[in-house]
C-alpha positions as CSV (number, residue, x, y, z in Angstrom):
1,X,37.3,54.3,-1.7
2,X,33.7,53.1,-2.4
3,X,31.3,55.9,-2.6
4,X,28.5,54.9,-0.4
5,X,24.8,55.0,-1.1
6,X,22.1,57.6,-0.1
7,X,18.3,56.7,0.8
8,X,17.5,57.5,-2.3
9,X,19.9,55.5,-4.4
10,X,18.3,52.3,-2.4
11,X,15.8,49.5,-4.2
12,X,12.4,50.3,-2.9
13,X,10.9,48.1,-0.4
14,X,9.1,45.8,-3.0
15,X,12.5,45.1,-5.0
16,X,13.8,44.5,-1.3
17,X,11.1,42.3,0.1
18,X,11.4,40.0,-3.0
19,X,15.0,39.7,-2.6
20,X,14.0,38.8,1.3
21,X,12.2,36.3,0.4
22,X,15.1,34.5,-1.8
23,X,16.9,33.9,2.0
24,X,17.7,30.4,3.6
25,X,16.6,31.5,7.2
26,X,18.3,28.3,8.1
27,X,15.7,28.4,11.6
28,X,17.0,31.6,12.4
29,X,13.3,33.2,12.0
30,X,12.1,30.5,14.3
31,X,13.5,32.3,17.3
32,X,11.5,35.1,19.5
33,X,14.2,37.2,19.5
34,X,14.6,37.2,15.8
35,X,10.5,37.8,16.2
36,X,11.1,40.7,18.3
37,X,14.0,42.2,16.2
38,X,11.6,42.0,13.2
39,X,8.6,44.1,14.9
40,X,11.1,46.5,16.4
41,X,12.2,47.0,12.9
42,X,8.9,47.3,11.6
43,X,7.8,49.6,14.4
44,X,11.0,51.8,14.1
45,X,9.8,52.4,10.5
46,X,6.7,53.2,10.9
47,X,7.0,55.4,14.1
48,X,10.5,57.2,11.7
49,X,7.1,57.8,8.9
50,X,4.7,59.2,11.7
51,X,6.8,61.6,13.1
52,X,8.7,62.8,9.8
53,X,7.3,66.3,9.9
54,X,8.1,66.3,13.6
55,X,11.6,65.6,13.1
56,X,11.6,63.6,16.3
57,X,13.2,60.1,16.9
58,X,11.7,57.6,19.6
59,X,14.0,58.6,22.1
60,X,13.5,62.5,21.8
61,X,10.3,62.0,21.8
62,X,10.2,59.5,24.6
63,X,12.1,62.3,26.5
64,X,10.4,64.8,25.4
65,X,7.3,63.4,26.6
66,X,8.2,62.3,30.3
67,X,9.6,66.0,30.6
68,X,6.1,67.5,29.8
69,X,5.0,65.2,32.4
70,X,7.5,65.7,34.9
71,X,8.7,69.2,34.7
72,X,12.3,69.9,36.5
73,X,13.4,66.4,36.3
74,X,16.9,66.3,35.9
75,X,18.9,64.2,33.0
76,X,20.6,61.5,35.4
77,X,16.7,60.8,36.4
78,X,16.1,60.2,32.6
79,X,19.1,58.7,31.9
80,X,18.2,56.0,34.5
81,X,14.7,55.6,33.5
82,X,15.5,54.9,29.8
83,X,19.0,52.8,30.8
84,X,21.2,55.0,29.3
85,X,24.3,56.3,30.0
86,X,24.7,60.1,30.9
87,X,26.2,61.4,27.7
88,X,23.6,59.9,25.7
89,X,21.4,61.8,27.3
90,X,23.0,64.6,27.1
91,X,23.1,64.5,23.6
92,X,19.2,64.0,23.5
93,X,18.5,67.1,25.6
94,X,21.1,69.0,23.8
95,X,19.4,68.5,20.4
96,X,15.6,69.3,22.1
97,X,17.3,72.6,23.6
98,X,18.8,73.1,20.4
99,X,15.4,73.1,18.8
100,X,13.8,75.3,21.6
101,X,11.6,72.5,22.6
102,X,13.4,72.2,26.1
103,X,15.1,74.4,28.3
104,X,17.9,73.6,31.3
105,X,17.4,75.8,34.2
106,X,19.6,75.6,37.9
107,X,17.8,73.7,40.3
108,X,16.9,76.7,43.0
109,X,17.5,73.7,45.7
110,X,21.0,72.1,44.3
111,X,23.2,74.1,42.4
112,X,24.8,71.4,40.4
113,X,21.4,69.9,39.0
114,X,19.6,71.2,36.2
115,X,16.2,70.9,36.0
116,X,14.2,70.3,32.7
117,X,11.2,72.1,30.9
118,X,9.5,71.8,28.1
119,X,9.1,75.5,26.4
120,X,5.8,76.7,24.6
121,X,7.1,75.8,21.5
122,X,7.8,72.3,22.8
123,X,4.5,71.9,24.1
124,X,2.8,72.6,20.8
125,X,5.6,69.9,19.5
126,X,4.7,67.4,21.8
127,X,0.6,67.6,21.2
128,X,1.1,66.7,18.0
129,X,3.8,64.1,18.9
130,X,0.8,62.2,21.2
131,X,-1.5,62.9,18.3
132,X,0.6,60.8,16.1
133,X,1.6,58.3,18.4
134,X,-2.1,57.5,19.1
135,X,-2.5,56.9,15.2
136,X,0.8,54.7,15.4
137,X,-0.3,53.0,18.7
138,X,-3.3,52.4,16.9
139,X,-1.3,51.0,14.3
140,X,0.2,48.6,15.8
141,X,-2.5,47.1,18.5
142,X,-5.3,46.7,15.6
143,X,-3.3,43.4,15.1
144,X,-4.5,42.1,18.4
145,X,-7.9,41.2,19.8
146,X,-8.3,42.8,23.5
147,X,-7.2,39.8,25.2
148,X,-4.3,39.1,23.0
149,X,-2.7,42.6,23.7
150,X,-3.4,42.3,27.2
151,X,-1.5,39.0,27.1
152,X,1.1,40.6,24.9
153,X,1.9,43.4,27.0
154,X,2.2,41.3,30.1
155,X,4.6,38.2,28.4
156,X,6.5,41.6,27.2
157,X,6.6,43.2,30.6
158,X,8.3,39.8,32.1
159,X,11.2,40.4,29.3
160,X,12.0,43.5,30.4
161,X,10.5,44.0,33.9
């Protein structure tokens, strides 16, 4: 069995990026979606660096964020919003209850929904979560004059809908 590596027994990014650049794309990086994949990756990274003390991913915090907003949705609302499937959902409010950032509580209406809140502690969570994402936002759109990101945003909205 090979033992497998560890973040830390990885090259650093500048030992990787110069064996990146030894690579016969072969036109591959001439396609949008390879594009795309790239700046996801990119952004991935440095949203995983921005919210490293917060110990929150994209999607928990993506969650955790429409709950402050809309307190007592339920998970299937969620799930839908996000296209995900119920049990990955789950799994994302199970680890924000886990942490006490969220709490499941009966609907008073339907007995088989639960509603969703976010707890104090969450709140306090997910003001510094927006505080980061601004800077990270901010990140991001500082590539783009005004008019570019407006046109951005829009091209990207016809991708996904």
């Amino acid at each position: 069995m090979r033992p497998t590596t560890t973040r830390r027994d990885r090259k650093p990014n500048s030992e990787v990026k110069q064996e990146k650049a030894t690579i016969d794309f072969h036109g591959l990086n001439k396609f949008v979606g390879y594009q795309l994949l790239m700046a996801y990756v990119a952004i991935s990274r440095h949203f995983m660096a921005a919210m490293a003390k917060l110990d929150l991913t994209q999607k928990q915090t993506g969650v955790l964020w429409l709950i402050g907003a809309n307190s007592g949705v339920s998970q299937i609302a969620l799930a839908t919003e996000f296209g995900m499937d119920r049990a990955s959902m789950m799994a994302i409010i199970d680890r924000l209850e886990e942490r006490g950032l969220v709490a499941r509580k009966r609907s008073s209406q339907d007995g088989r929904r639960q509603e969703l809140h976010v707890t104090a502690k969450g709140r306090k969570v997910l003001a510094q979560a927006k505080a980061a994402l601004v800077q990270h936002e901010m990140w991001i759109t500082e590539r783009f004059s005004g008019r570019e990101l407006n046109g951005f945003v829009n091209a990207l909205k016809r991708i996904h809908g």
